[in-house]
DRENPA-3360 file (N, C-alpha, C; in nm, 2 decimals, always signed):
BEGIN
1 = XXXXXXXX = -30.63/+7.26/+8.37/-30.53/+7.28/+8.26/-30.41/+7.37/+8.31 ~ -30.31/+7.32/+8.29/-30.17/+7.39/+8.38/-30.14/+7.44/+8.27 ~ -30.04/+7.54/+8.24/-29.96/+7.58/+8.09/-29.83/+7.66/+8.16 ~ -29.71/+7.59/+8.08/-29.61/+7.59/+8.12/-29.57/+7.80/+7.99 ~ -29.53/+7.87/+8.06/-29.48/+7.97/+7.94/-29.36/+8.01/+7.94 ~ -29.32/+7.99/+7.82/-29.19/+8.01/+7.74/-29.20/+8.14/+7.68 ~ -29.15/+8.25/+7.70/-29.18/+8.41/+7.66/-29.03/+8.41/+7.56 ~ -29.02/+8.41/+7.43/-28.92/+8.47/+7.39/-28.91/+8.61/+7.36;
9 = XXXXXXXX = -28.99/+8.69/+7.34/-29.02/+8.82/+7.30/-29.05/+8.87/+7.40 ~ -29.08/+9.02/+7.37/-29.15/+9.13/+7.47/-29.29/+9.11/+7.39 ~ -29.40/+9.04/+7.48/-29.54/+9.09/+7.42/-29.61/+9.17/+7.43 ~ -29.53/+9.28/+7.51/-29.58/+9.41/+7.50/-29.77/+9.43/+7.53 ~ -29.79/+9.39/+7.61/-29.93/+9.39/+7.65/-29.95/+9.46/+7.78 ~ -30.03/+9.53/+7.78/-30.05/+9.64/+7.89/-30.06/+9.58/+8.04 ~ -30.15/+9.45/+8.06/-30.20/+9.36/+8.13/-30.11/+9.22/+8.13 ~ -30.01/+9.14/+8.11/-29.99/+9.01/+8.07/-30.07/+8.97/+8.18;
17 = XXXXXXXX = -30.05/+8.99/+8.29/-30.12/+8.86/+8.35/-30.28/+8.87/+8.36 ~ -30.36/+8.96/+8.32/-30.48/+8.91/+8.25/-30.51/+8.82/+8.16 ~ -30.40/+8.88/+8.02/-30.36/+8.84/+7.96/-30.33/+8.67/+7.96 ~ -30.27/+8.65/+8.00/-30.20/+8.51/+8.05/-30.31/+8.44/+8.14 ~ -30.39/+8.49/+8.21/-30.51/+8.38/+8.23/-30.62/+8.38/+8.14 ~ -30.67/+8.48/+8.02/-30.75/+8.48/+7.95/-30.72/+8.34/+7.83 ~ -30.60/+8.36/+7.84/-30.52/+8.25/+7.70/-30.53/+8.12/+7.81 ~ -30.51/+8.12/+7.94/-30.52/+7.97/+8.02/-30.64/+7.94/+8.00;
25 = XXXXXXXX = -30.75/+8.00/+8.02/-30.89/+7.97/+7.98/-30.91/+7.94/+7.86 ~ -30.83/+7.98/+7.76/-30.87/+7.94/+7.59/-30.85/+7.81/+7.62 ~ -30.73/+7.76/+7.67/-30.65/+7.65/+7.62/-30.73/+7.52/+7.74 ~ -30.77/+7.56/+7.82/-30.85/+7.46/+7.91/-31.01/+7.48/+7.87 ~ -31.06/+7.57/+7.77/-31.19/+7.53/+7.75/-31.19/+7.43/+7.64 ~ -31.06/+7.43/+7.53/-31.04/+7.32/+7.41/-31.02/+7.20/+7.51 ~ -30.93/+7.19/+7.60/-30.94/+7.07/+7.67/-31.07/+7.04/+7.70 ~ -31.13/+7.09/+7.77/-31.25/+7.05/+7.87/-31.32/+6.99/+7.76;
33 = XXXXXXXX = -31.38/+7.08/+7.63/-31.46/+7.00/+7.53/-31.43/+6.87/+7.49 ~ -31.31/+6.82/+7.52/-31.26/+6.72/+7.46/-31.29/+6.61/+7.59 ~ -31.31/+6.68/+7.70/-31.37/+6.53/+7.78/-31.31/+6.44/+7.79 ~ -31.22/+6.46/+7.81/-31.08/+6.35/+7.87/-31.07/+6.34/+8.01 ~ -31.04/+6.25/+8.06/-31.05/+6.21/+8.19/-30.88/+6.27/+8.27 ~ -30.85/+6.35/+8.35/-30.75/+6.36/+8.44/-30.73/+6.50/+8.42 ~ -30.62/+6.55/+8.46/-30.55/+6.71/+8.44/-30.44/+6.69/+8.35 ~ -30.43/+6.81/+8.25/-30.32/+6.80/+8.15/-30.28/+6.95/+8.16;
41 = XXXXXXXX = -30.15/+6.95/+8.10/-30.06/+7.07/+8.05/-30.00/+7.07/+7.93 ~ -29.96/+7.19/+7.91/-29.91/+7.25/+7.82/-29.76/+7.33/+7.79 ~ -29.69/+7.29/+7.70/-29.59/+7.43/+7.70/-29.66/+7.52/+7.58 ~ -29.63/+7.66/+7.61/-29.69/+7.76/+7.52/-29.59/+7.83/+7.48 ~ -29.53/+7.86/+7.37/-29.40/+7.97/+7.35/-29.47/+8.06/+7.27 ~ -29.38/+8.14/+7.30/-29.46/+8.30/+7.30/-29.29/+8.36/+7.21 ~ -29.29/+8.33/+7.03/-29.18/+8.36/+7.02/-29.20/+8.51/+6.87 ~ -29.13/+8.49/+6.82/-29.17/+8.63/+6.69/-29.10/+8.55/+6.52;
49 = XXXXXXXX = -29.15/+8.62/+6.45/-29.17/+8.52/+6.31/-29.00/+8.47/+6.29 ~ -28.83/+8.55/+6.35/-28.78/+8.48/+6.33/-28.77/+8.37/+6.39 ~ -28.79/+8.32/+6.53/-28.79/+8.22/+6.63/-28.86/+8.09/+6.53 ~ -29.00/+8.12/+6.50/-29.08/+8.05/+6.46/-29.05/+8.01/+6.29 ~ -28.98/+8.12/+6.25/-28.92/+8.03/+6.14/-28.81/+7.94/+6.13 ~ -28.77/+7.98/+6.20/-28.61/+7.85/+6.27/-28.70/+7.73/+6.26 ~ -28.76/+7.73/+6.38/-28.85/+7.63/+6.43/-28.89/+7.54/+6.31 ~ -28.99/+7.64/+6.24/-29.06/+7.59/+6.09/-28.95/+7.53/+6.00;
57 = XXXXXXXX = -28.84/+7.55/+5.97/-28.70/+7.51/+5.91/-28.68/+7.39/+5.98 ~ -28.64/+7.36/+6.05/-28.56/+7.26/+6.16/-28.66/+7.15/+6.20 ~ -28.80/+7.15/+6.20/-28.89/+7.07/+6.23/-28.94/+7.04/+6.13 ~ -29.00/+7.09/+6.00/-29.10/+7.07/+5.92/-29.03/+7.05/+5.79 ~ -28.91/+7.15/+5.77/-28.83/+7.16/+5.68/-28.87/+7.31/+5.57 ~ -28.96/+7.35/+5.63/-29.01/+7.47/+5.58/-28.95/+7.61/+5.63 ~ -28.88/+7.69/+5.47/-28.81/+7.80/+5.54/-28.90/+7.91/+5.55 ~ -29.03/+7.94/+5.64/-29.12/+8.04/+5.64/-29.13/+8.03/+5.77;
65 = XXXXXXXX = -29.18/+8.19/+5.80/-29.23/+8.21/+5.92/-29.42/+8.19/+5.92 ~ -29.47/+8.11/+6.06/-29.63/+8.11/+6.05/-29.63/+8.15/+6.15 ~ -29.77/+8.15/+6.13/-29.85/+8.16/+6.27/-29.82/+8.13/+6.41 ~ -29.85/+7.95/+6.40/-29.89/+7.87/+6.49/-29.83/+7.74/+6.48 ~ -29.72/+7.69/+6.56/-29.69/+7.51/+6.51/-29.69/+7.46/+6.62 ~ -29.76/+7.36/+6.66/-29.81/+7.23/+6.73/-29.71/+7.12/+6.74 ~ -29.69/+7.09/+6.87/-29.59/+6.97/+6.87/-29.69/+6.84/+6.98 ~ -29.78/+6.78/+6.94/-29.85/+6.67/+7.02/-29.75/+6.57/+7.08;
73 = XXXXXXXX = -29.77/+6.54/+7.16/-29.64/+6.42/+7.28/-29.69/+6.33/+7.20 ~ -29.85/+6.29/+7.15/-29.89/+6.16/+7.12/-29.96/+6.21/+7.04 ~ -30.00/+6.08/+6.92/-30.09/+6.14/+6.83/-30.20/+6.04/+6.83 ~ -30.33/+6.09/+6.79/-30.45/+6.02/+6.79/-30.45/+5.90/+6.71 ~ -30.56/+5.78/+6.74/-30.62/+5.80/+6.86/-30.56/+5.78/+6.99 ~ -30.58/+5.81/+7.08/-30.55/+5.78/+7.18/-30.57/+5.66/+7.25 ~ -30.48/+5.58/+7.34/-30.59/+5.50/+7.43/-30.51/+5.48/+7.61 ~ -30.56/+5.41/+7.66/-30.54/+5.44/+7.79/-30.38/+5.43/+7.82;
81 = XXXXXXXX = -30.30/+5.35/+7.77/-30.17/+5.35/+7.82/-30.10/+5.44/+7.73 ~ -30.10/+5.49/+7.65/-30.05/+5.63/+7.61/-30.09/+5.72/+7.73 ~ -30.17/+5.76/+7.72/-30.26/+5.84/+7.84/-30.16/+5.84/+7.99 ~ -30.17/+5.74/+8.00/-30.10/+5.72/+8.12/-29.94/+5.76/+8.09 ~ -29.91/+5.70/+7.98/-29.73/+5.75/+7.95/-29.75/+5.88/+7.99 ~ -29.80/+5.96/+7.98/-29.81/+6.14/+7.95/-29.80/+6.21/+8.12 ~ -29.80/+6.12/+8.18/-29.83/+6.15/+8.29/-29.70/+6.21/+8.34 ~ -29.68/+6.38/+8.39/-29.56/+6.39/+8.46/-29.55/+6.38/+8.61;
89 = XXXXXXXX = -29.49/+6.28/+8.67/-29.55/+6.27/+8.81/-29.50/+6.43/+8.89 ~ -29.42/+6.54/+8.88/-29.43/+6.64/+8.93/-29.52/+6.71/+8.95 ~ -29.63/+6.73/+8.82/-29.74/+6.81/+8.81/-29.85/+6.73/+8.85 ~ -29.82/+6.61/+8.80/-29.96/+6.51/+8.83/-30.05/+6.55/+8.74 ~ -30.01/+6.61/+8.57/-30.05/+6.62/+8.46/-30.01/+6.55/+8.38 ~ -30.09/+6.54/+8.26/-30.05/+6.48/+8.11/-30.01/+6.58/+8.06 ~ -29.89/+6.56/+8.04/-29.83/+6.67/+7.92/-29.88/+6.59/+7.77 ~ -29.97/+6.71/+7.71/-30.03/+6.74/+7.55/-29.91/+6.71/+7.48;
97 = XXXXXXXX = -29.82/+6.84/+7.50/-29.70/+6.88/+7.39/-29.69/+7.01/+7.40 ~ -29.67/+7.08/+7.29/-29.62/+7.23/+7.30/-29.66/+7.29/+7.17 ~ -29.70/+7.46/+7.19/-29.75/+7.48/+7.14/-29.68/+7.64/+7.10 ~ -29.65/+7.67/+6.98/-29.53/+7.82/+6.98/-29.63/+7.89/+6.88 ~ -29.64/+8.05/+6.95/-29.70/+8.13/+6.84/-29.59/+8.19/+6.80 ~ -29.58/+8.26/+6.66/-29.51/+8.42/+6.66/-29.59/+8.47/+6.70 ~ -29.59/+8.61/+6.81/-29.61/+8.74/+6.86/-29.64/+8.89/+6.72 ~ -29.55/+8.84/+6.67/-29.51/+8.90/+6.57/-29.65/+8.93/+6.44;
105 = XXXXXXXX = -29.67/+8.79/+6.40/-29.73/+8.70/+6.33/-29.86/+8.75/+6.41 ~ -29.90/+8.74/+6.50/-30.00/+8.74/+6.54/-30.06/+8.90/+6.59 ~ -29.98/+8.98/+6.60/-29.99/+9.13/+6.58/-30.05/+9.17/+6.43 ~ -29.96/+9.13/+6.36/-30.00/+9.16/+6.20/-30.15/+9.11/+6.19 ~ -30.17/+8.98/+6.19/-30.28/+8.91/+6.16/-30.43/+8.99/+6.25 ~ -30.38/+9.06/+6.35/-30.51/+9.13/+6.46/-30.56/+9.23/+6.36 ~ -30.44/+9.33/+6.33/-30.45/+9.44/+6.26/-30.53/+9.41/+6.10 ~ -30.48/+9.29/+6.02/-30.56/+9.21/+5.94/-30.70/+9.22/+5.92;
113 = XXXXXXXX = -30.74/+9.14/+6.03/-30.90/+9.10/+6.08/-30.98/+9.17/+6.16 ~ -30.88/+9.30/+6.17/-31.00/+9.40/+6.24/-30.98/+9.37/+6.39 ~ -30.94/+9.30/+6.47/-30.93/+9.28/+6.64/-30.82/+9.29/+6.75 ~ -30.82/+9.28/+6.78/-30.73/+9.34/+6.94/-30.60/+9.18/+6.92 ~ -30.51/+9.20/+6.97/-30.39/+9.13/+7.00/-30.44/+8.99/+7.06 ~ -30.53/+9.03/+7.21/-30.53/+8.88/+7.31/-30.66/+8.83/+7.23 ~ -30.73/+8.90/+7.12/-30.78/+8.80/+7.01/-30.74/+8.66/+6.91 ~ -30.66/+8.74/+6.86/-30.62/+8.67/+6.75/-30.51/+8.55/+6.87;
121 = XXXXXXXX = -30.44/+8.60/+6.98/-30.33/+8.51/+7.04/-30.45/+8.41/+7.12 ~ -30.54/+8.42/+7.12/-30.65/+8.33/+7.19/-30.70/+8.24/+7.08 ~ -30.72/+8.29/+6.99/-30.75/+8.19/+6.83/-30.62/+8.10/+6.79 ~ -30.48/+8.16/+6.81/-30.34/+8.06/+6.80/-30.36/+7.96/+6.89 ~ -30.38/+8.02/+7.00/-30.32/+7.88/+7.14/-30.51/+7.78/+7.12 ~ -30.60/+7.82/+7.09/-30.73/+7.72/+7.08/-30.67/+7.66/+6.90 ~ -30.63/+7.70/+6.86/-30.62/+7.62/+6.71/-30.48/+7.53/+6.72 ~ -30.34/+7.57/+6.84/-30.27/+7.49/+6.84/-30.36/+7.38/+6.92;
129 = XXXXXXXX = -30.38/+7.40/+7.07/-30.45/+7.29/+7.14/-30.52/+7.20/+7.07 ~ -30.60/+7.28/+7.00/-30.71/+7.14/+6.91/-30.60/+7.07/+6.87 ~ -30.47/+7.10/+6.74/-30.37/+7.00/+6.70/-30.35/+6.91/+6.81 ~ -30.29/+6.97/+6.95/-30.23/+6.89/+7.02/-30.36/+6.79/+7.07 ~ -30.48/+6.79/+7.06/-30.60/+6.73/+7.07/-30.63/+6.61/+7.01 ~ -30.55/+6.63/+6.90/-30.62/+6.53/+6.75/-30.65/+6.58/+6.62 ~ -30.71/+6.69/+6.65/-30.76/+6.78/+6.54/-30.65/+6.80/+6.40 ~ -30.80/+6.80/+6.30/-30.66/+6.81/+6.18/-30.77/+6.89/+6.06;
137 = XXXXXXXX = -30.70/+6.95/+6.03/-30.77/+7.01/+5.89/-30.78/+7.01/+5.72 ~ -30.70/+6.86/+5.75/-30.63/+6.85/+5.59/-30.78/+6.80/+5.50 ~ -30.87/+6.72/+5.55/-31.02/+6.74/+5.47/-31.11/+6.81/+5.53 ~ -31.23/+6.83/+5.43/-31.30/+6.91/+5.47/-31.39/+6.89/+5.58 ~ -31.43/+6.76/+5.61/-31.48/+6.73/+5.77/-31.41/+6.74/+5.84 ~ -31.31/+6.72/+5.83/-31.14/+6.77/+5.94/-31.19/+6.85/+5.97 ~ -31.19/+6.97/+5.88/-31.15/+7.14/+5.94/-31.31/+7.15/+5.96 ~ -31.37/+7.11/+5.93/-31.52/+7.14/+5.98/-31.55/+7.13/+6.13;
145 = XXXXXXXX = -31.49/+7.00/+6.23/-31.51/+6.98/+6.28/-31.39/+7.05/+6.43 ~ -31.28/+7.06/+6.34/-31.25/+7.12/+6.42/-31.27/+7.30/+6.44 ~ -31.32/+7.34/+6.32/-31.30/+7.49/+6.35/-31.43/+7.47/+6.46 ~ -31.52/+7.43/+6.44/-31.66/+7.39/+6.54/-31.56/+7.43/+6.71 ~ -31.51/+7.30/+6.72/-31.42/+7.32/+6.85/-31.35/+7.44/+6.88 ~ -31.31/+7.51/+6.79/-31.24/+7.62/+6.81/-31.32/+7.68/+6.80 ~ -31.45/+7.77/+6.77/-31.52/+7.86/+6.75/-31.61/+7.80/+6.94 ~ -31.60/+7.70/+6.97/-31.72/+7.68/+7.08/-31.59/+7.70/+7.23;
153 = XXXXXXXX = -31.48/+7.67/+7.18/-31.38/+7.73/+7.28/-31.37/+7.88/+7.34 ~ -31.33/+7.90/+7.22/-31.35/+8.07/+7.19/-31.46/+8.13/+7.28 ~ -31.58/+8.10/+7.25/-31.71/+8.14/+7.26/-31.70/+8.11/+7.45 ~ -31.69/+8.01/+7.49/-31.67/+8.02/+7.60/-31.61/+8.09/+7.71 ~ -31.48/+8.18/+7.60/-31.43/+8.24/+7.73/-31.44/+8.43/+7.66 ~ -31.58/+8.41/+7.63/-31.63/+8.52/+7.58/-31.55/+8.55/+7.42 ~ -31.54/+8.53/+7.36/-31.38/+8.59/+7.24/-31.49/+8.49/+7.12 ~ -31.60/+8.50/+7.11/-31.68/+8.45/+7.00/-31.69/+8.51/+6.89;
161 = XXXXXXXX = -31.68/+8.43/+6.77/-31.64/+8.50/+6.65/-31.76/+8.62/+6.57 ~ -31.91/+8.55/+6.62/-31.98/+8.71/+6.58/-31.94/+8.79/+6.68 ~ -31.88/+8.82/+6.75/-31.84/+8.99/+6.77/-31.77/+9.04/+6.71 ~ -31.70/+9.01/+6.61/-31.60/+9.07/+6.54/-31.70/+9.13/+6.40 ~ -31.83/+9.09/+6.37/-31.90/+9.10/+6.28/-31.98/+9.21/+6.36 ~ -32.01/+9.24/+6.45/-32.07/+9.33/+6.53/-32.00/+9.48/+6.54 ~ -31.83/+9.47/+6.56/-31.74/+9.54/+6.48/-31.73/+9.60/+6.37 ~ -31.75/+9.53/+6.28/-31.71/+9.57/+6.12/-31.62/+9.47/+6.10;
169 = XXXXXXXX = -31.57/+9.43/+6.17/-31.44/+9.36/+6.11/-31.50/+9.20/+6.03 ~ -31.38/+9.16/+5.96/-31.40/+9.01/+5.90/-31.42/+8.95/+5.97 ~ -31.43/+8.79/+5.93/-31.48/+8.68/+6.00/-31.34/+8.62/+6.04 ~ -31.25/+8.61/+6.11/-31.11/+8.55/+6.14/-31.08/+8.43/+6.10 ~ -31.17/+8.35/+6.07/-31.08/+8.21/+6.01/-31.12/+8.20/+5.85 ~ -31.11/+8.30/+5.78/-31.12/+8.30/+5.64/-30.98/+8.27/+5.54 ~ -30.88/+8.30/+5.64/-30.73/+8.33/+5.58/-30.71/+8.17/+5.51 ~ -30.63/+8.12/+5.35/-30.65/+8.00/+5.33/-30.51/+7.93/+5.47;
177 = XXX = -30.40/+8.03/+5.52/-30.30/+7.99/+5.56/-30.34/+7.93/+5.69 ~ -30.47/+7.93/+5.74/-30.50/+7.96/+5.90/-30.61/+7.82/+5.91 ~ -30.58/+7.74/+5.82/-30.66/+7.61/+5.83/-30.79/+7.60/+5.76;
% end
């Protein structure tokens, strides 16, 4: 999994480039589950709630700042000549699509739920990727199925949701806004 980063903000993290491979690991363990055949990429923007409200305005038509919005190159299902369209012969990946957090947005939300920053921004980029995957939450086997994906991503690159219960803190995907 390649991931292209777009930094509009200062993310102010003591470490980024741990940082920045801990979130590469998020985003190639939601691929990997997905068991698709070849190498894929990503753009990831890294922006703060006014960026991502522009964005949310101009795309969706919605004047709010969120979280997390997902832009898939292709939408499910998939099948092999899509697949192949995706292919950028520079990288010799399938570009997904793109995927923009607020920084901002996702500072607040750590402080929220009781956890650390490269928490909650590891829960953004595995909850956009699943979008850019197929995943959808609008019924209840939807989100069932994908929080599953997202919780067994997570879990893989250590960032599993009972530790935060081990903490004191809540359970992170309780919020109604967060799927």
């Amino acid at each position: 999994m390649r991931i292209e980063w777009q930094v509009d903000v200062d993310v102010q993290l003591p470490d980024w480039m741990a940082e920045q491979a801990l979130l590469e690991a998020v985003a190639r363990a939601a691929v990997d589950a997905a068991n698709l055949p070849g190498r894929y990429q990503a753009c990831v923007v890294l922006t703060d709630d006014q960026g991502i409200r522009q964005l949310n305005q101009q795309t969706r038509g919605i004047d709010d700042a969120t979280d997390v919005l997902s832009f898939p190159q292709i939408h499910f299902p998939w099948d092999i000549k899509q697949l192949r369209a995706l292919l950028d012969p520079d990288t010799g990946c399938r570009h997904l699509g793109d995927v923009v957090i607020s920084v901002e947005r996702a500072r607040a939300q750590a402080d929220q739920y009781g956890h650390d920053l490269r928490r909650e921004l590891g829960y953004l980029l595995v909850h956009g990727m699943c979008h850019l995957l197929g995943y959808d939450h609008v019924r209840d086997e939807d989100k069932a199925r994908m929080r599953a994906a997202e919780e067994a991503a997570m879990a893989r690159v250590g960032l599993p949701r009972e530790s935060l219960h081990r903490c004191g803190g809540p359970p992170p995907f309780n919020k109604g806004g967060r799927g």
